[in-house]
C-alpha positions as CSV (number, residue, x, y, z in Angstrom):
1,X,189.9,163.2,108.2
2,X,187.4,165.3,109.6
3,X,184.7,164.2,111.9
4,X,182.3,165.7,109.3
5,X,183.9,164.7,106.1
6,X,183.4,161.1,107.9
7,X,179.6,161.3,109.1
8,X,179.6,162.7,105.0
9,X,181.3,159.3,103.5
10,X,178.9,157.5,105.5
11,X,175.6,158.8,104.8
12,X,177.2,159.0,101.0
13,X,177.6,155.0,101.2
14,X,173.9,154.6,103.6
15,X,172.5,157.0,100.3
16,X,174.0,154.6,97.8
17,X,173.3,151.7,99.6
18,X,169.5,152.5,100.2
19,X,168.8,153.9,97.1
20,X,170.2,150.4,95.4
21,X,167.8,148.8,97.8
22,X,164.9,150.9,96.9
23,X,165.9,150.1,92.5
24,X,166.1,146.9,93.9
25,X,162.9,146.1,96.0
26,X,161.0,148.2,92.9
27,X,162.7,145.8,90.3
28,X,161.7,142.8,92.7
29,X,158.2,144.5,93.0
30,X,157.6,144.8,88.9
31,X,159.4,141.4,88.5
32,X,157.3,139.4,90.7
33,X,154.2,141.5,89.2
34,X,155.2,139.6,86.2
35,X,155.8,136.5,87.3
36,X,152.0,136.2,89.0
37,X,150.2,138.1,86.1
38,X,152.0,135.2,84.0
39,X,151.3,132.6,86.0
40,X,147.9,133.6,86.2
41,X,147.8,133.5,82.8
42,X,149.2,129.8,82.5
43,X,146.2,128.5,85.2
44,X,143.2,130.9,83.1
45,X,145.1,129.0,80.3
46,X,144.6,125.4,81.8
47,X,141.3,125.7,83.5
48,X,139.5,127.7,79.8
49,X,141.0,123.7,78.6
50,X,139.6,122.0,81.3
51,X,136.3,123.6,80.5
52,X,136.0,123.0,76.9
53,X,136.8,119.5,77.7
54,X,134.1,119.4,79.9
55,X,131.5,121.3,77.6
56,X,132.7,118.8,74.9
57,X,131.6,115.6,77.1
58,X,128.2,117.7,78.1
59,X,127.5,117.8,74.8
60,X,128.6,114.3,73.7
61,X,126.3,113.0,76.6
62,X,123.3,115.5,75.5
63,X,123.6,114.0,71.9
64,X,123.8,110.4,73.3
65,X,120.6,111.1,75.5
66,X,118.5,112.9,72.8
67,X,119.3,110.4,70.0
68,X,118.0,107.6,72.8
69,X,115.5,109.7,73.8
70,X,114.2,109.5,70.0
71,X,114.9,105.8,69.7
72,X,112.5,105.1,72.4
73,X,110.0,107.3,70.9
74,X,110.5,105.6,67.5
75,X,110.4,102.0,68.9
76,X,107.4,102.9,71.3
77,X,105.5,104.0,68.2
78,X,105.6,100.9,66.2
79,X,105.2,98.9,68.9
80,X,101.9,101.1,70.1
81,X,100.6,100.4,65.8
82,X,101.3,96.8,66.2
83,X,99.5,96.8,69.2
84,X,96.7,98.4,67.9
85,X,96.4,96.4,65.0
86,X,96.2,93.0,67.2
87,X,93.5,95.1,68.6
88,X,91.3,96.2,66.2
89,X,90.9,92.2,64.7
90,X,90.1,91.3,68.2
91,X,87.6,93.8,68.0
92,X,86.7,92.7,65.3
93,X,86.0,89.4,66.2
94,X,84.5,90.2,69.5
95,X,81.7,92.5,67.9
96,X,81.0,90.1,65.2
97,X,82.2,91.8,62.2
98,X,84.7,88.3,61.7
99,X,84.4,85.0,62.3
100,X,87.7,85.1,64.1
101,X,91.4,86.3,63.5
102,X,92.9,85.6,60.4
103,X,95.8,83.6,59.7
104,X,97.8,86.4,58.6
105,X,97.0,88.3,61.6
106,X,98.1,85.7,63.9
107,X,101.5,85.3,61.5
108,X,102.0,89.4,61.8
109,X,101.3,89.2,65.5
110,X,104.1,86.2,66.2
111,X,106.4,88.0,64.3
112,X,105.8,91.2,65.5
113,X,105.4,90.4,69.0
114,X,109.0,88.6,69.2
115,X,110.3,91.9,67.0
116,X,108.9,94.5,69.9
117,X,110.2,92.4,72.6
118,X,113.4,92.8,71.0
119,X,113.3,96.6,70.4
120,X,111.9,97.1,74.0
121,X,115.0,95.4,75.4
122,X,117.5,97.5,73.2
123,X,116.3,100.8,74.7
124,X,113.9,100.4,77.7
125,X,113.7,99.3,81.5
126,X,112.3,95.9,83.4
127,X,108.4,98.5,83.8
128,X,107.8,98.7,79.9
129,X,109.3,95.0,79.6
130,X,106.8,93.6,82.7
131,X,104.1,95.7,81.5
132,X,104.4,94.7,77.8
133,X,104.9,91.2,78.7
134,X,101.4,91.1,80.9
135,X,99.5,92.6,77.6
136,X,101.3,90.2,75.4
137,X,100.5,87.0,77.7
138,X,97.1,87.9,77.9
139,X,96.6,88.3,74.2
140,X,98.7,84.8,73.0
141,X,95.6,82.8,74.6
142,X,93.1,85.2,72.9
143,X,94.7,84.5,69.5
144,X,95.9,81.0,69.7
145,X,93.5,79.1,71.5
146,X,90.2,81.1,70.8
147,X,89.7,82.1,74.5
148,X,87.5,84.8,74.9
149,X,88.7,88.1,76.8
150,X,87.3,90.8,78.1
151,X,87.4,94.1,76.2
152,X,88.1,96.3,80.0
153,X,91.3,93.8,80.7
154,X,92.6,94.3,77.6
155,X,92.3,98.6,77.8
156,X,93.8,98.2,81.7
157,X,96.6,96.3,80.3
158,X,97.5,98.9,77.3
159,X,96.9,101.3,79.4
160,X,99.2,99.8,82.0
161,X,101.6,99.7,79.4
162,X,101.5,103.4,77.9
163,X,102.0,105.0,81.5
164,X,105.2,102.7,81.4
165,X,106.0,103.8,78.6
166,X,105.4,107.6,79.0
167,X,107.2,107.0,82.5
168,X,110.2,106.1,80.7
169,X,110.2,108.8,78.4
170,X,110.1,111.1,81.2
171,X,106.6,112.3,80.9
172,X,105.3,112.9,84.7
173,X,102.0,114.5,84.4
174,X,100.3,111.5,85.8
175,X,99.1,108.2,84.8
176,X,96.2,108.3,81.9
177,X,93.5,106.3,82.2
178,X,90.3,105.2,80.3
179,X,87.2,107.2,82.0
180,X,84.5,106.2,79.4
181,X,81.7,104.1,79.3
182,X,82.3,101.0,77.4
């Protein structure tokens, strides 16, 4: 054998050999191609489920905090008309228009009182209780034992009692306050 027929043979087995190597790093190329476009896939996959979860519990929690939201509102209602309806006897009373507070009245504002205690404690803080409380306790004197109050104490104390109220709620454009005369 020839000293050319051998440099031939080689470069004929370096040719075979490297274009092997160049199907094989271009199969290795597409294959791991595949591989990361379908792993990809597989985490895209897993975090789309990890965020639906999470957009389920947002809106789990949202429906939780409007429903309480609404609760308070409710409650904070009925206890602001059984609040004004203890008022409006004292009143009442106070200008002359009745002798004094009617049994019923006092029987509607035992019951009632005791009722809004309970409703403030299902969905409120300590502020609405405290301030609640301080109306209440001034009132029991006023319609139990005929003790006379005064008509300013009684406002600063609803009033007192509101701003809780509308603090709770999550209405923070101030407090409101009584700037009439009387």
């Amino acid at each position: 054998m020839e000293l050319k027929e051998i440099f031939e043979v080689a470069f004929a087995i370096l040719a075979s050999l490297g274009g092997a190597a160049l199907l094989l790093a271009a199969f290795s190329s597409w294959l791991g191609n595949l591989w990361a476009k379908r792993m990809l896939q597989n985490e895209r996959a897993k975090h789309q489920e990890s965020l639906e979860s999470v957009k389920r519990e947002l809106n789990l929690l949202l429906q939780k905090d409007v429903t309480r939201h609404h609760d308070k509102l409710a409650t904070y209602k009925d206890i602001i008309h059984f609040i004004c309806e203890i008022l409006r006897e004292l009143e009442a009373v106070g200008l002359g228009t009745k002798a004094q507070v009617s049994q019923s009245v006092k029987d509607n504002f035992s019951l009632l009182r005791n009722k809004a205690y309970g409703y403030i404690t299902l969905v409120s803080n300590q502020d609405v209780m405290d301030k609640y409380n301080d109306l209440i306790d001034y009132l029991l004197p006023i319609m139990f034992e005929g003790r006379t109050g005064e008509w300013v104490e009684m406002r600063i104390k609803a009033d007192a009692m509101l701003n809780a109220m509308r603090k709770d709620l999550g209405i923070n454009e101030g407090e409101v306050v009584y700037r009439g005369n009387l």
